[in-house]
C-alpha positions as CSV (number, residue, x, y, z in Angstrom):
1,X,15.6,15.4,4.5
2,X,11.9,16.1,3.2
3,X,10.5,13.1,1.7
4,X,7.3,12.9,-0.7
5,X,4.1,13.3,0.7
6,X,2.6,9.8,0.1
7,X,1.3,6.9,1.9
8,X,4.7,7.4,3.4
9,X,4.6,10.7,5.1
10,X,0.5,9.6,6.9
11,X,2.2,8.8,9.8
12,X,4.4,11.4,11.0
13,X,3.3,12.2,14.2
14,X,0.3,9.9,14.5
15,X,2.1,6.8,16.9
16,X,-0.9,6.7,19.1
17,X,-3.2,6.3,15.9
18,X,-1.5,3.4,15.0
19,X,-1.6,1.9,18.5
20,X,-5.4,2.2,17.5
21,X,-5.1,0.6,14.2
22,X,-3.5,-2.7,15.6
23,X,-6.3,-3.1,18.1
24,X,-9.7,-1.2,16.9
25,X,-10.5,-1.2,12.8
26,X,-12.8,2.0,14.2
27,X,-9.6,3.9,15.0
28,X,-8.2,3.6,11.7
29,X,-7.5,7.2,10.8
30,X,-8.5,10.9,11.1
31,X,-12.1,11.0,9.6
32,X,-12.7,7.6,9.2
33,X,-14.3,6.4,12.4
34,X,-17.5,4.9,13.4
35,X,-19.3,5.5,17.0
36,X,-21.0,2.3,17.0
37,X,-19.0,-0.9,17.4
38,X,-21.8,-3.3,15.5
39,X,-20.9,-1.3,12.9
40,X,-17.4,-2.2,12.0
41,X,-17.1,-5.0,9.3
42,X,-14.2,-7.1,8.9
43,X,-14.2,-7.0,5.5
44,X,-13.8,-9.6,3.0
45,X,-12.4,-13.4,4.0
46,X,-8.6,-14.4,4.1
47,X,-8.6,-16.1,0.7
48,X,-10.5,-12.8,-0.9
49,X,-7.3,-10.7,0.6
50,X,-4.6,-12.8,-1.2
51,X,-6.7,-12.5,-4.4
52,X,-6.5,-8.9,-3.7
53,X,-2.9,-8.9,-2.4
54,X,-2.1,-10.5,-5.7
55,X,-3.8,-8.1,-8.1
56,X,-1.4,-5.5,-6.8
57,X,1.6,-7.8,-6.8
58,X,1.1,-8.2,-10.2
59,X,1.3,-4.2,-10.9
60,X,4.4,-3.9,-7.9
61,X,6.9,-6.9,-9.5
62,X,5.1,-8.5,-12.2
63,X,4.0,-11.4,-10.3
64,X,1.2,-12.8,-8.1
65,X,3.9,-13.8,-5.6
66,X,4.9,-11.4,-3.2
67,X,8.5,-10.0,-3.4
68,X,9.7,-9.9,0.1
69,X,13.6,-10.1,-0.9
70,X,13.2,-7.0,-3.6
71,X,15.8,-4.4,-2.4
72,X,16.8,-1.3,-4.9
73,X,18.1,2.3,-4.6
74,X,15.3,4.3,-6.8
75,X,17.0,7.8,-6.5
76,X,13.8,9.1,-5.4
77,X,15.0,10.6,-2.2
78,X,13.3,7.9,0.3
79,X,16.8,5.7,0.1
80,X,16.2,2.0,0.0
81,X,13.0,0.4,-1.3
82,X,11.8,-3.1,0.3
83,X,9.5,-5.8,-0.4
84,X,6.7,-6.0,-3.2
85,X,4.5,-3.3,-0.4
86,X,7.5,-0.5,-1.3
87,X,8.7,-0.1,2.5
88,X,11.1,2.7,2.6
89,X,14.3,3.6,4.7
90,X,13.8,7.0,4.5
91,X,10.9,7.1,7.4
92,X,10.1,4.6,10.1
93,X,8.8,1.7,7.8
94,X,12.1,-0.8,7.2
95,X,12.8,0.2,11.2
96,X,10.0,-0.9,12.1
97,X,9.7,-4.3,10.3
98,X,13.3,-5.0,11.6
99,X,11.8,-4.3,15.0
100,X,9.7,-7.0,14.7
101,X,12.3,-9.3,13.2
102,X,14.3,-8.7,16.1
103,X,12.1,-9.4,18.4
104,X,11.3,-12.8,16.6
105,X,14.9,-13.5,15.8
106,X,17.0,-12.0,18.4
107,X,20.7,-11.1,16.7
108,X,19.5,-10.9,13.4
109,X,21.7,-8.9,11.4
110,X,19.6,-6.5,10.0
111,X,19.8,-5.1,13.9
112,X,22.8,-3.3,12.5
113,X,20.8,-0.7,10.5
114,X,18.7,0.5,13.5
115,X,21.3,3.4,14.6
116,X,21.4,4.6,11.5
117,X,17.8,4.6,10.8
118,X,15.8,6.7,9.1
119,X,18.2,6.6,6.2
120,X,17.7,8.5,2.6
121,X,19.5,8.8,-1.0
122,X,22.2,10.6,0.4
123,X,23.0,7.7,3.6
124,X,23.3,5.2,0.8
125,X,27.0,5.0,0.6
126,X,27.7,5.5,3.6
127,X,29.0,2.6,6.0
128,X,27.0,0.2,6.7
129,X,24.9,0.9,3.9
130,X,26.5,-0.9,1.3
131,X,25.8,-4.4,2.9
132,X,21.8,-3.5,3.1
133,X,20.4,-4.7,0.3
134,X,22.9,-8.3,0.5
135,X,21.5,-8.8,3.8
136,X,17.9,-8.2,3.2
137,X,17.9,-10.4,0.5
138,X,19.7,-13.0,3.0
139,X,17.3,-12.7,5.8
140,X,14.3,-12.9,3.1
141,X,15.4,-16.1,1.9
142,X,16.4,-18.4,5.0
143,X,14.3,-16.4,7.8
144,X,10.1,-16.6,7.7
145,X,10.1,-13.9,10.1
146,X,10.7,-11.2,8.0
147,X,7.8,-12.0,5.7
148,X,5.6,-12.2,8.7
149,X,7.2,-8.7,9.7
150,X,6.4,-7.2,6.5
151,X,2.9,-8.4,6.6
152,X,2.4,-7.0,10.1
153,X,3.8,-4.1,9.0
154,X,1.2,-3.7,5.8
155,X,-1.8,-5.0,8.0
156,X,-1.4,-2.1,10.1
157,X,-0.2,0.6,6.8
158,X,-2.5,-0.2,4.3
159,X,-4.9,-3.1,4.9
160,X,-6.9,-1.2,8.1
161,X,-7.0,1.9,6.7
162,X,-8.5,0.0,3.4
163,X,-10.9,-1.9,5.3
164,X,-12.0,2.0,7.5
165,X,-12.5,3.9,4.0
166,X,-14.6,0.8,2.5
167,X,-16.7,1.3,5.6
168,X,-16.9,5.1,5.9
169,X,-17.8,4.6,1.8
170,X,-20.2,2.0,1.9
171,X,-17.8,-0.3,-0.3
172,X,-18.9,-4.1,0.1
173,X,-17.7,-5.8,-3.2
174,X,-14.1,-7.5,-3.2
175,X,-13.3,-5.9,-6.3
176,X,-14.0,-2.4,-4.2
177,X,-12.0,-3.6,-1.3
178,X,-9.1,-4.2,-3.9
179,X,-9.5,-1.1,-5.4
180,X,-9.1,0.8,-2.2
181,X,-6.2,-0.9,-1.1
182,X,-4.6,-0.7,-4.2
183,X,-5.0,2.8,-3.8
184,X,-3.9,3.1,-0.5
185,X,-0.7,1.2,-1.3
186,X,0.1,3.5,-3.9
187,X,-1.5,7.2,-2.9
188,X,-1.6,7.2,1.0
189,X,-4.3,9.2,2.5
190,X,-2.1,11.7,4.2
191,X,-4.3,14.5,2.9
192,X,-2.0,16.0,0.0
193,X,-4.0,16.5,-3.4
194,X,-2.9,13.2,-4.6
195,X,-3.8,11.0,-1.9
196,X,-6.4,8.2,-1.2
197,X,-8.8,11.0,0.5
198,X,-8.8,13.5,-2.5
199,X,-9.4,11.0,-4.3
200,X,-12.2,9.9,-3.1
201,X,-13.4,13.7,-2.1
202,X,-13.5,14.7,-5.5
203,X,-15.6,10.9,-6.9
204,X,-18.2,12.1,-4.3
205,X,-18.7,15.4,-5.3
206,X,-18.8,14.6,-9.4
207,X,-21.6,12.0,-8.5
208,X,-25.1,12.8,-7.8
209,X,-27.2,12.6,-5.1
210,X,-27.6,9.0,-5.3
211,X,-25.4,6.5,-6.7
212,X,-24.3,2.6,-7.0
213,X,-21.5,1.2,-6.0
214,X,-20.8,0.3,-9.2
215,X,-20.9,3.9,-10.0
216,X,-18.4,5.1,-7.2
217,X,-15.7,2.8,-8.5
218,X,-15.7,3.5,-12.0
219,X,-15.6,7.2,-10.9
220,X,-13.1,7.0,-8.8
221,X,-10.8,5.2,-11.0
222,X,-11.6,7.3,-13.4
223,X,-10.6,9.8,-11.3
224,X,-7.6,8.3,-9.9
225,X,-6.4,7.9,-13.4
226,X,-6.4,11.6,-14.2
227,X,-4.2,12.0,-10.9
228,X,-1.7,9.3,-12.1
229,X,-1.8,10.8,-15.5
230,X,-1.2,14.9,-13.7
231,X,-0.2,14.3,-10.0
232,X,0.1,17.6,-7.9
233,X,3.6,16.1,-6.6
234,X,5.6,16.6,-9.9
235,X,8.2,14.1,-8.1
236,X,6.0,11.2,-9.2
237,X,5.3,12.7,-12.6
238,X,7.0,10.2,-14.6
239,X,6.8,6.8,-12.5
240,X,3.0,7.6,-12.1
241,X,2.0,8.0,-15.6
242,X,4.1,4.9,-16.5
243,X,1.8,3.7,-13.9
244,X,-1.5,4.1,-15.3
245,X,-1.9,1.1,-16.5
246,X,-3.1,-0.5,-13.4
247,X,-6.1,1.5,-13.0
248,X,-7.2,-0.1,-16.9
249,X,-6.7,-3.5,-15.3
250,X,-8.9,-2.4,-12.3
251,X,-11.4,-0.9,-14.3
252,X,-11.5,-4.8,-16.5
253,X,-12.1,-6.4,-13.0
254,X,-14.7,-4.5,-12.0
255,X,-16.7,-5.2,-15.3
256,X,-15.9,-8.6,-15.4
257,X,-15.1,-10.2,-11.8
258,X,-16.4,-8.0,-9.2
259,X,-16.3,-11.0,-7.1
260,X,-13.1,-11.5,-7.7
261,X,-13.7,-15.5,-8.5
262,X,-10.2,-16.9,-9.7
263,X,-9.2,-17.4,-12.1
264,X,-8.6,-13.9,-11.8
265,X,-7.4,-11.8,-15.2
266,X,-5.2,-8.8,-15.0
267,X,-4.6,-7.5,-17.7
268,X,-3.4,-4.3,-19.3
269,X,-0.9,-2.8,-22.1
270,X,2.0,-4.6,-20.3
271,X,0.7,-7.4,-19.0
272,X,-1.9,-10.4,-19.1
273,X,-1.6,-12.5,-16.1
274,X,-4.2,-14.8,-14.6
275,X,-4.3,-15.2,-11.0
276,X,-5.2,-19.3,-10.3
């Protein structure tokens, strides 16, 4: 079944790109390399990634906590979606992250899924579906491998390819490293007109010549916000727009904590949460 291009649908066919992105931050996707190896930056330290990872957990489930035991059935055609990162059953994401529980946890039951993996809307009640989102939930709660799986799994998904479009753009500030991966998380870069790339294609060529960083992000939220609000996919009409929000709490962290010092205040028309 044909899914939604999104952040989803960047990896058909690119396995050996991957491999790359687990090993070599220059590898991290089609045009966005470097040739130099001094050049590659590691990006901001551990404590400014769970600021960052918390902003968007905030927009995902409400919360700066991560979700790891969220399970739910959207109807969206991508069957089952995981975790506070929005893993899917419909590709090779959930498969993957039970790979690596497995191989952690030998006999866990999520094992059971594998055969009938990738799995969409129309798998869903279909044996042994029905016991997915019960044992999810189970294994997120009395096993820490499957949160180590997931984060594994978003390492390679959506914090590298973060971390290679900060470098390609010249993006130093935390606040611009959680604005791309926020991005990512949400848009993908798989090429379509709403992805991370056209994003960012269309905030270069509406600047001029020269231009601050503090420039490139408002643009491209501003831009990003126009694409939430009129996405090219009409699939993600509705849940984007509802969406939009997070962009306005963004846009309030780059005028007031670009540096991301906590406490942290995100806050839009749905929710005022400081991050401690």
């Amino acid at each position: 079944m044909a899914g939604p291009v999104d952040r989803r649908t960047f990896l058909k066919g690119l396995t050996g790109v991957l491999t790359l992105l687990s090993q070599d931050l220059r590898a991290a996707s089609p045009g966005c390399r470097t040739t130099d190896s001094n050049q590659s930056d590691p990006g901001p330290p551990p404590e400014t990634w769970a600021t960052i990872k918390a902003i968007t957990n905030v927009f995902e489930v409400g919360r700066p906590e991560p979700d790891y035991a969220y399970v739910e059935a959207l109807n969206d055609g991508r069957g089952f979606t995981v975790t506070h990162y929005g893993f899917c059953t419909y590709n090779d994401e959930v498969s993957s992250i039970i790979r690596r529980v497995a191989a952690a946890r030998p006999g866990t039951p999520l094992q059971q899924f594998m055969p009938h993996l990738p799995a969409a809307d129309h798998d869903l009640a279909r044996d042994p579906w029905p016991r997915f989102p019960e044992e999810w939930q189970k294994e997120a709660a009395e096993e820490p491998a499957l949160a180590q799986a997931c984060e594994a799994e978003a390492e390679i998904r959506i914090v590298l390819p973060a971390l290679c479009f900060a470098q390609k753009l010249k993006i130093r500030t935390p606040v611009g490293f959680a604005i791309f991966f926020d991005t990512v998380l949400q848009h993908g870069f798989a090429g379509d007109k709403d992805s991370f790339q056209a994003i960012a294609d269309r905030t270069v060529r509406s600047l001029p010549a020269k231009y601050s960083e503090t420039d490139f992000l408002a643009k491209f939220l501003k831009v990003r916000r126009s694409v939430l609000l009129a996405p090219a996919q009409s699939d993600t009409k509705e849940a984007w727009a509802q969406a939009a929000g997070r962009v306005d709490a963004l846009r309030w962290i780059l005028r007031h904590n670009p540096e991301l010092k906590r406490p942290v205040r995100v806050k839009n028309e749905w929710t005022d949460t400081l991050i401690r």
